[in-house]
BALOBA-1460 file (C-alpha; in Angstrom, 3 decimals):
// residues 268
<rec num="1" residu="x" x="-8.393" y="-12.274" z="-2.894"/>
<rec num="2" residu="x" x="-4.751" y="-13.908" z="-2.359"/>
<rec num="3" residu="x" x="-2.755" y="-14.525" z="-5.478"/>
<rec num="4" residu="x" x="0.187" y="-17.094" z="-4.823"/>
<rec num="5" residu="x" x="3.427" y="-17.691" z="-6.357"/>
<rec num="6" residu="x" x="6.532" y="-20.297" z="-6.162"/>
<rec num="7" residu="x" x="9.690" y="-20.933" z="-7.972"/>
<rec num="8" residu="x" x="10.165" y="-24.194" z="-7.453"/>
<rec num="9" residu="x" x="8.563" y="-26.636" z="-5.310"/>
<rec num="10" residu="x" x="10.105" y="-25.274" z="-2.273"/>
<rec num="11" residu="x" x="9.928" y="-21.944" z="-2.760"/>
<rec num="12" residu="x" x="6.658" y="-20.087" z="-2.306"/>
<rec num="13" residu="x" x="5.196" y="-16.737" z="-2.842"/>
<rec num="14" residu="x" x="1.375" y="-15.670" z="-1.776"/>
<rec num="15" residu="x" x="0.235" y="-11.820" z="-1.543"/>
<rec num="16" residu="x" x="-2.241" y="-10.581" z="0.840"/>
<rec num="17" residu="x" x="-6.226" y="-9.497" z="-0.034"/>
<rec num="18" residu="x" x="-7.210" y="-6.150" z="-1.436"/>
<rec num="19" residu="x" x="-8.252" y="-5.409" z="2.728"/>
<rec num="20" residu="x" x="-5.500" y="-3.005" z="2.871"/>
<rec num="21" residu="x" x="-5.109" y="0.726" z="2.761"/>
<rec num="22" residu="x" x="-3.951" y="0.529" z="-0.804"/>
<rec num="23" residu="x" x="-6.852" y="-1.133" z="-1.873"/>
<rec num="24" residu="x" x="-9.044" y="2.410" z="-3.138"/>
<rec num="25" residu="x" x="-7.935" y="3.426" z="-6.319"/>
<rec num="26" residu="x" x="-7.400" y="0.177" z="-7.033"/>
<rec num="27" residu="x" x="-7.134" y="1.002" z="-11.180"/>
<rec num="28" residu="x" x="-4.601" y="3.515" z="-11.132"/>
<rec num="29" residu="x" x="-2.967" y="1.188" z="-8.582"/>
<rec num="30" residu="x" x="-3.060" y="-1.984" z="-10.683"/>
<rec num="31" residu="x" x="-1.585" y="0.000" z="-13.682"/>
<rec num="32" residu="x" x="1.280" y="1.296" z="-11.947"/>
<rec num="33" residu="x" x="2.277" y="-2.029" z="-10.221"/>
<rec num="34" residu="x" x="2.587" y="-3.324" z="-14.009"/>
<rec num="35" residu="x" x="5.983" y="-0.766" z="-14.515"/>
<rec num="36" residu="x" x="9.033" y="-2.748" z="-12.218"/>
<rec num="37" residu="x" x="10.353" y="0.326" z="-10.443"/>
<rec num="38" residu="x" x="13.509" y="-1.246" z="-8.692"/>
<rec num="39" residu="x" x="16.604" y="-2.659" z="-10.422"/>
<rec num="40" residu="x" x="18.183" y="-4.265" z="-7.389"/>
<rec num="41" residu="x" x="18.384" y="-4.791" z="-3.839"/>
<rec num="42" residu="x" x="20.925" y="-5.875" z="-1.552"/>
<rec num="43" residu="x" x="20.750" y="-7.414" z="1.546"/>
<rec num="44" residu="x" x="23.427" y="-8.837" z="3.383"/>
<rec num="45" residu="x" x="25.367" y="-12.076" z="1.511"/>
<rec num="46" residu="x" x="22.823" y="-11.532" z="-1.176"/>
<rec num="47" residu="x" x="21.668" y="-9.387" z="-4.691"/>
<rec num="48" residu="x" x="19.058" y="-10.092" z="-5.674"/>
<rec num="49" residu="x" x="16.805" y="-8.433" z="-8.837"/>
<rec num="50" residu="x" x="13.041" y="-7.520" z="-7.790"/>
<rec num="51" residu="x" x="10.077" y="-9.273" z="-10.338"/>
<rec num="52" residu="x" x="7.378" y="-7.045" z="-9.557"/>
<rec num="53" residu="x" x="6.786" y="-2.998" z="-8.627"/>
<rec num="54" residu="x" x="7.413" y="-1.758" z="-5.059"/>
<rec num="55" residu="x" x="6.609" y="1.847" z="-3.463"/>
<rec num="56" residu="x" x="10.239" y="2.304" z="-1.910"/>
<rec num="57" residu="x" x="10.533" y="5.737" z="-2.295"/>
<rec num="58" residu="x" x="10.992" y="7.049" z="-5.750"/>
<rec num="59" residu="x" x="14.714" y="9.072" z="-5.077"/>
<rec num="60" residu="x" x="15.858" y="5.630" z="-4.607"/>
<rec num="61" residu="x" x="14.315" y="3.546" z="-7.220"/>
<rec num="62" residu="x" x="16.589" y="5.334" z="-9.459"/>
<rec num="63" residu="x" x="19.804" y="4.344" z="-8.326"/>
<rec num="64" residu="x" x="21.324" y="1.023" z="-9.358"/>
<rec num="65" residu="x" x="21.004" y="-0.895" z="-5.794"/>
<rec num="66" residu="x" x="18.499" y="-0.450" z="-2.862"/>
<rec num="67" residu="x" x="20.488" y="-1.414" z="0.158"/>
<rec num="68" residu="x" x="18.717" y="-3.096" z="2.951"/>
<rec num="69" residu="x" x="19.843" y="-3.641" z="6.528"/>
<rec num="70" residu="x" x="18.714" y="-7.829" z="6.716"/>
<rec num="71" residu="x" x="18.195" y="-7.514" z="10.205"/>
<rec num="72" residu="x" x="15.373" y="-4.255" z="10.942"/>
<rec num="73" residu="x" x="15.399" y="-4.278" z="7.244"/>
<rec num="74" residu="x" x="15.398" y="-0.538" z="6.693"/>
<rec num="75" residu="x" x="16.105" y="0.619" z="3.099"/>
<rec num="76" residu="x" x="19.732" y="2.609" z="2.018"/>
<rec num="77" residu="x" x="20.298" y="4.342" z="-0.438"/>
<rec num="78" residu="x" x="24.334" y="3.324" z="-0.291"/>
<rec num="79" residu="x" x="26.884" y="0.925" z="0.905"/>
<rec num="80" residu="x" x="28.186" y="3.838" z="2.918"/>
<rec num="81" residu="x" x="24.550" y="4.779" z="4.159"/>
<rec num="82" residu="x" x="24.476" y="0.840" z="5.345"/>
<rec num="83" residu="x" x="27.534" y="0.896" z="7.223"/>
<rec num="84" residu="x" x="26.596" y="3.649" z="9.200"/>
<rec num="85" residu="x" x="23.328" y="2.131" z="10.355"/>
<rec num="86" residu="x" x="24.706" y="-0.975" z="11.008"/>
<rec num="87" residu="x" x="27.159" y="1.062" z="13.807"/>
<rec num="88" residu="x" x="23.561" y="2.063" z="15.222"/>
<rec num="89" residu="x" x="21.377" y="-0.601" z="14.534"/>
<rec num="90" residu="x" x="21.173" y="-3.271" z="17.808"/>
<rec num="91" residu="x" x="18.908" y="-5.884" z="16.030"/>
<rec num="92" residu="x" x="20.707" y="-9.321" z="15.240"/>
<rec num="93" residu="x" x="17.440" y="-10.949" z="14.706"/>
<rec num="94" residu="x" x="13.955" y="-9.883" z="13.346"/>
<rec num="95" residu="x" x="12.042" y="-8.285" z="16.812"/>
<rec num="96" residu="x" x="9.104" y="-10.008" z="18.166"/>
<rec num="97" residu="x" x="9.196" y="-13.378" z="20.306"/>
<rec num="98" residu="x" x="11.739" y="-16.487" z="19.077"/>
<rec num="99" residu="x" x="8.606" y="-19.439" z="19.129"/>
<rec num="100" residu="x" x="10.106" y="-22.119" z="17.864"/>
<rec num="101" residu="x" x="14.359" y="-23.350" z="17.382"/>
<rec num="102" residu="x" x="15.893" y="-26.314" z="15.729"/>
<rec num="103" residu="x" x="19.366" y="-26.771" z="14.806"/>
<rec num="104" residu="x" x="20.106" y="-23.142" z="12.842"/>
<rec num="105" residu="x" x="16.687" y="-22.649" z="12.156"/>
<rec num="106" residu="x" x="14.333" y="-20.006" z="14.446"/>
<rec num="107" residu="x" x="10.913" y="-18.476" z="13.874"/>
<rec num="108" residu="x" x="10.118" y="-15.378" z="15.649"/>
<rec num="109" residu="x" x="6.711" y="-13.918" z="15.815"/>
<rec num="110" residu="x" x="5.501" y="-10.481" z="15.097"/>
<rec num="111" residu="x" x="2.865" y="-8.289" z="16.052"/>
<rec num="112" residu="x" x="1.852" y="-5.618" z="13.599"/>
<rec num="113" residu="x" x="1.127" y="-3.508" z="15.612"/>
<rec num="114" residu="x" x="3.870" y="-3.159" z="18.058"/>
<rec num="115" residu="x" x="6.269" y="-3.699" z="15.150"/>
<rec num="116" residu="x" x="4.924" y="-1.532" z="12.592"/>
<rec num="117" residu="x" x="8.586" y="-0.081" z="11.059"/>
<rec num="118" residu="x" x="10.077" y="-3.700" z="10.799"/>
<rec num="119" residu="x" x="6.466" y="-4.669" z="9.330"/>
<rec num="120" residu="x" x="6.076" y="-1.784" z="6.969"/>
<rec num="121" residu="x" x="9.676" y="-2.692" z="5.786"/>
<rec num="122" residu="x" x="8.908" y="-6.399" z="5.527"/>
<rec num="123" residu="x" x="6.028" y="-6.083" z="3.580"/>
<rec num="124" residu="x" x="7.710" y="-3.540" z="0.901"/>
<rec num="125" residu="x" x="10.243" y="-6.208" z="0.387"/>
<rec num="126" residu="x" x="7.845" y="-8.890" z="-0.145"/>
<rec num="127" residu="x" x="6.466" y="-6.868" z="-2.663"/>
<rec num="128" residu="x" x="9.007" y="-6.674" z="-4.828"/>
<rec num="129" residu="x" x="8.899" y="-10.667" z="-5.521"/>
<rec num="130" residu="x" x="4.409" y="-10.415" z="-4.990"/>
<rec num="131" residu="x" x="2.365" y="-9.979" z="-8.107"/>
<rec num="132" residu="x" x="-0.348" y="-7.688" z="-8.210"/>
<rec num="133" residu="x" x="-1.801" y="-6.180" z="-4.706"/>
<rec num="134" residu="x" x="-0.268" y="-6.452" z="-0.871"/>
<rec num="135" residu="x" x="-0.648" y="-4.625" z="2.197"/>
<rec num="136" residu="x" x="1.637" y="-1.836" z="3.577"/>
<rec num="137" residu="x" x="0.894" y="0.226" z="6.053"/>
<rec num="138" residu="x" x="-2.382" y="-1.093" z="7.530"/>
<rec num="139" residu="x" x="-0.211" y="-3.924" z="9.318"/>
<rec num="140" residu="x" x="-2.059" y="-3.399" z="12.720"/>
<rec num="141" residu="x" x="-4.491" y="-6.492" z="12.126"/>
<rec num="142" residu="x" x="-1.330" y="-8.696" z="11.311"/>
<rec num="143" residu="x" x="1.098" y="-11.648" z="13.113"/>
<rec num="144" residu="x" x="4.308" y="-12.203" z="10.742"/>
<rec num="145" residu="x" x="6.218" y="-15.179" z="11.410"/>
<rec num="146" residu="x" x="9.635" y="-14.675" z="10.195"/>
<rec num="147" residu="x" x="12.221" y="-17.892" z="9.416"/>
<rec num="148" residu="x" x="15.366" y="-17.240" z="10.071"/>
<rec num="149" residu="x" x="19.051" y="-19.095" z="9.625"/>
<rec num="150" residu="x" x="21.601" y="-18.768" z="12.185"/>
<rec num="151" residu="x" x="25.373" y="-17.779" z="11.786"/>
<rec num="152" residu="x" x="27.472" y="-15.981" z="13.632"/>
<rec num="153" residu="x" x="27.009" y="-12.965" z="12.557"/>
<rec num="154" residu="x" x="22.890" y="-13.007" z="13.258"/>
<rec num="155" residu="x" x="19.623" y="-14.329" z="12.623"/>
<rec num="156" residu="x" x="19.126" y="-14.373" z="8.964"/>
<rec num="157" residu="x" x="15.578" y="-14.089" z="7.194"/>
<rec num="158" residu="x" x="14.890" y="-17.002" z="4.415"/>
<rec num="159" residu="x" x="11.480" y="-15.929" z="4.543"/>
<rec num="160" residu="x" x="8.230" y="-15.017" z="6.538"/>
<rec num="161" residu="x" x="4.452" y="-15.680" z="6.335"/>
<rec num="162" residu="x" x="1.490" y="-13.638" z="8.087"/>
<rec num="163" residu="x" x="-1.885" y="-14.118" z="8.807"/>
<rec num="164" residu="x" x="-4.897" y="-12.535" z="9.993"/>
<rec num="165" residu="x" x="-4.923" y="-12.326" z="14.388"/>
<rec num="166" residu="x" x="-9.514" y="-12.221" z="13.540"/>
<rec num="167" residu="x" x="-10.083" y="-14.535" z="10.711"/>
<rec num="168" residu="x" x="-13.514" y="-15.343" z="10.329"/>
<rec num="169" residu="x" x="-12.642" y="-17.908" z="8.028"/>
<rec num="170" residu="x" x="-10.173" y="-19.136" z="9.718"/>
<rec num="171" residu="x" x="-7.012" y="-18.476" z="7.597"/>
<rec num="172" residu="x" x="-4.038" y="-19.813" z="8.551"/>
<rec num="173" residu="x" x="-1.978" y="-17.607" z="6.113"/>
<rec num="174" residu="x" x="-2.411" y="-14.066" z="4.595"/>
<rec num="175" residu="x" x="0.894" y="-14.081" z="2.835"/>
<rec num="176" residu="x" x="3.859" y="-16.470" z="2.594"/>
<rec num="177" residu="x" x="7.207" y="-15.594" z="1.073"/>
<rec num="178" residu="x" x="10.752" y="-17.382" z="0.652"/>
<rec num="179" residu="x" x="13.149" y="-15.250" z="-0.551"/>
<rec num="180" residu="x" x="14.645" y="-15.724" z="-4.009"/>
<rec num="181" residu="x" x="18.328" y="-16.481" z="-2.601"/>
<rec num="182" residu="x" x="16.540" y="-19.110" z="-0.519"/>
<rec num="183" residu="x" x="14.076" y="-20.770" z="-2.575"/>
<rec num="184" residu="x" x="14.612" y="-24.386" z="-3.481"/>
<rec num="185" residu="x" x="15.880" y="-25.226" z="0.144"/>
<rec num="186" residu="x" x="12.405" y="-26.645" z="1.636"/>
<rec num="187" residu="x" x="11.808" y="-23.345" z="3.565"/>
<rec num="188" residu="x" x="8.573" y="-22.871" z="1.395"/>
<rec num="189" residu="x" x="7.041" y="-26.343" z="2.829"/>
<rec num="190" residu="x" x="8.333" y="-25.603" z="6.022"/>
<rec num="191" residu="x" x="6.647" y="-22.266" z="6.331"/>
<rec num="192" residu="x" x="3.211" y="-24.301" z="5.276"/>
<rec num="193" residu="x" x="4.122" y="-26.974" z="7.579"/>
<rec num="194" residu="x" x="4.469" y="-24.048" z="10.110"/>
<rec num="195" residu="x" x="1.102" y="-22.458" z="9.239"/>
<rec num="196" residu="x" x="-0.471" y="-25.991" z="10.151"/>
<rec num="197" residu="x" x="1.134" y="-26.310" z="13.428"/>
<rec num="198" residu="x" x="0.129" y="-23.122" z="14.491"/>
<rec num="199" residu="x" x="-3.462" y="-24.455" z="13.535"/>
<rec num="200" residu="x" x="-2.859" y="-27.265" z="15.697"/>
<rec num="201" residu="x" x="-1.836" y="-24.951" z="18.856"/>
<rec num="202" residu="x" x="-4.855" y="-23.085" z="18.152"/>
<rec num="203" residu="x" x="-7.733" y="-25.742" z="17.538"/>
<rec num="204" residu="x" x="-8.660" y="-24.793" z="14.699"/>
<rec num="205" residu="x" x="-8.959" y="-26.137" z="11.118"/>
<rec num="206" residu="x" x="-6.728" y="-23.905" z="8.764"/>
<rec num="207" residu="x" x="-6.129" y="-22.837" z="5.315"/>
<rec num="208" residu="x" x="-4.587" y="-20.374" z="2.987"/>
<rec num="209" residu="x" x="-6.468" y="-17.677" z="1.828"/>
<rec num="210" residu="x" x="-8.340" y="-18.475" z="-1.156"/>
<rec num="211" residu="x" x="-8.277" y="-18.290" z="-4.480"/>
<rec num="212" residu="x" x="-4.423" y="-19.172" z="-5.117"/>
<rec num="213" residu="x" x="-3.123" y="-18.597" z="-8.651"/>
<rec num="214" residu="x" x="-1.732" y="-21.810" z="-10.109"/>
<rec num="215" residu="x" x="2.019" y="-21.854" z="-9.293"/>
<rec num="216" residu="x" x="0.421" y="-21.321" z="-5.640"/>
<rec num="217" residu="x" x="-2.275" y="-24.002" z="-6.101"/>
<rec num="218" residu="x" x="0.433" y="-26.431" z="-7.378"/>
<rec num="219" residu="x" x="2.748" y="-25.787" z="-3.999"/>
<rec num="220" residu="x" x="-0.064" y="-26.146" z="-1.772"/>
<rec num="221" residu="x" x="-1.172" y="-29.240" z="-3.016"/>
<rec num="222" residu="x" x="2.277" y="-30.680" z="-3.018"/>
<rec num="223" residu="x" x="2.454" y="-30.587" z="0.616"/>
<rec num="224" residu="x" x="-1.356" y="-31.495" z="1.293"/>
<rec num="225" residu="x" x="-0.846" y="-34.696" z="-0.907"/>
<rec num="226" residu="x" x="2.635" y="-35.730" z="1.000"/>
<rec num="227" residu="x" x="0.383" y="-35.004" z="4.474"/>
<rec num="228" residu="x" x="-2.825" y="-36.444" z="3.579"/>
<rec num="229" residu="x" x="-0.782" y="-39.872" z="2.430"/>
<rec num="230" residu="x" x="1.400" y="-40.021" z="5.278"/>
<rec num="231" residu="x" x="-1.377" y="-39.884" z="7.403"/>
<rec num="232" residu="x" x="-3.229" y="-42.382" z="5.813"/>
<rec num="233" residu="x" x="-0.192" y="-45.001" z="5.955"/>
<rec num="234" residu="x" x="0.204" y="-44.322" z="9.629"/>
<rec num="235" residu="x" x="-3.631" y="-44.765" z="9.992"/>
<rec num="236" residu="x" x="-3.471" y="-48.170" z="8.264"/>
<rec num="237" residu="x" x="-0.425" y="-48.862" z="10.011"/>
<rec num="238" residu="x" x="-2.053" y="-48.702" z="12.855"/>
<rec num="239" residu="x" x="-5.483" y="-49.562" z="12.554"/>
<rec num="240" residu="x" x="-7.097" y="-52.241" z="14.945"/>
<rec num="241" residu="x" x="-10.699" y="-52.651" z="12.686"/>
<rec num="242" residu="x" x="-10.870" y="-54.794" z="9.413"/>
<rec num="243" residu="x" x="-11.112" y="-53.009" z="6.906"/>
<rec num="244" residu="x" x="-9.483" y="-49.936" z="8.550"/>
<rec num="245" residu="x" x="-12.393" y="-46.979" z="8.152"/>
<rec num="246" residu="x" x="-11.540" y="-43.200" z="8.640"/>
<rec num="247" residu="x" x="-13.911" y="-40.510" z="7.684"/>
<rec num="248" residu="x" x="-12.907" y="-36.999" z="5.694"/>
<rec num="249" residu="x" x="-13.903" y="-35.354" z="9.237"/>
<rec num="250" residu="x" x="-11.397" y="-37.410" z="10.835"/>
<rec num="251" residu="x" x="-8.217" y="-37.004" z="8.519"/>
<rec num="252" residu="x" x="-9.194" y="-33.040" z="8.555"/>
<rec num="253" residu="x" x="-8.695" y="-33.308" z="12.574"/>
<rec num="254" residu="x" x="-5.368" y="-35.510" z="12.075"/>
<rec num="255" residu="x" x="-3.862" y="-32.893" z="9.773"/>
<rec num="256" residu="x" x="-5.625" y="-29.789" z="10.814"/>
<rec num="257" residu="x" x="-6.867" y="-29.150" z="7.403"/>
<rec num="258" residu="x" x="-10.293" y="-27.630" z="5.693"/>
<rec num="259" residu="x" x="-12.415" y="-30.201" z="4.574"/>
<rec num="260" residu="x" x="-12.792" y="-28.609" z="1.035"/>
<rec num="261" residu="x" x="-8.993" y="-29.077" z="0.954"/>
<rec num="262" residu="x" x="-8.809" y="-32.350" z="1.805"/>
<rec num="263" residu="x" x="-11.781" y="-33.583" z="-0.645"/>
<rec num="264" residu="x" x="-10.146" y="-31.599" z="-3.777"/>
<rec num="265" residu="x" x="-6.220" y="-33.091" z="-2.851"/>
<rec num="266" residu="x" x="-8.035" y="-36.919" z="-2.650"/>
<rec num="267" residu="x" x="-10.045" y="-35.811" z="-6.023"/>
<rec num="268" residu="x" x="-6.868" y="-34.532" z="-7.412"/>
């Protein structure tokens, strides 16, 4: 089950399924996600204050401001603590391999497995703006692909999705996140845009992992309308028959979508 989030139409939130190692005991788990356990976090330029209950480790949930390094993103418990690590730390970018630059913008992608601090870390972050269940530690089965912004002092993260490197559905996305500070940018339909892409590279017909909640329903089909119609005015744009005639099967293949998508964004 994936439960999906946005702030804005840009900005988008999803959470993973219950397949990870938190998922047993899922009551007493459910009950304590309801208490918000962190009062801030800070991480680089930004402050930002958590929505939702994260398992950062309870000596420093009770101080004022979680700081967290924005490049291996490893949690602080002071400003003091931070500068220190930064004297140590050598990342100016998330690990993993840079797959795709444009202007400022890179993506880097990351295996689970061979990046299991930075994915631990990433995923206790994206918990903090995630309602209800995620995964932690069981990141093994994972790819994150993390956005960045580029200054001159680093690689920034605006935000990240994963999926699934065995999906026998064929999800293209386990969990999406923009960050609050960067929400309302367009990194939210560019991460989806992403997702699709990545589709496209593979062959395959992708979609989020179902069901979404409503904010996550409305995102998604925000971007499938704007790509289903764009596609149709370039098909009729170009279309040599009278009257132009493309099947569902066909715009799924132009757009790398699930057929069930497609149908329910031409219904909608």
């Amino acid at each position: 089950v994936v439960s999906t989030q946005s702030t804005g139409s840009s900005g988008i939130n999803a959470e993973y399924g219950s397949t990870g190692s938190l998922s047993q005991n899922q009551n007493t788990y459910d009950g304590l996600t309801r208490i918000k356990n962190v009062q801030s976090i800070e991480m680089g330029r930004a402050r930002m204050t958590p929505w939702y209950f994260s398992p950062y480790p309870q000596e420093l949930c009770s101080l004022p401001v979680i700081y967290i390094c924005e490049f291996c993103l490893k949690y602080l418990k002071s400003k003091n603590c931070l500068k220190r690590h930064k004297l140590k730390c050598k990342l100016f970018h998330p690990p993993g391999n840079e797959i795709y630059r444009k202007n400022n913008i890179s993506v880097f992608e990351i295996d689970g497995r061979k990046n299991k601090n930075y994915a631990q870390n990433l995923c206790l972050l994206a918990k903090l703006f995630l309602d209800h269940k995620t995964l932690y530690y069981d990141t093994d089965p994972f790819l994150f692909y993390v956005m960045t912004e580029y200054d001159q002092y680093g690689l920034h993260m605006v935000g990240y999705f994963s999926k699934e490197k065995e999906s026998s559905e064929d999800y293209n996305v386990a969990c999406i996140l923009t960050l609050p500070c960067h929400q309302k940018k367009g990194y939210g339909r560019l991460l989806i845009e992403f997702s699709y892409l990545l589709s496209q590279v593979e062959g395959k017909l992708g979609s989020p992992e179902k069901p979404l909640s409503d904010l996550g329903l409305l995102s998604y089909r925000s971007y499938w309308s704007n790509a289903v119609l764009e596609s149709l005015i370039q098909y009729m744009e170009n279309a040599t028959e009278s009257p132009p005639n493309l099947t569902i099967l066909e715009l799924c293949d132009r757009l790398c979508m699930k057929k069930d998508d497609v149908i329910s964004t031409l219904q909608h």
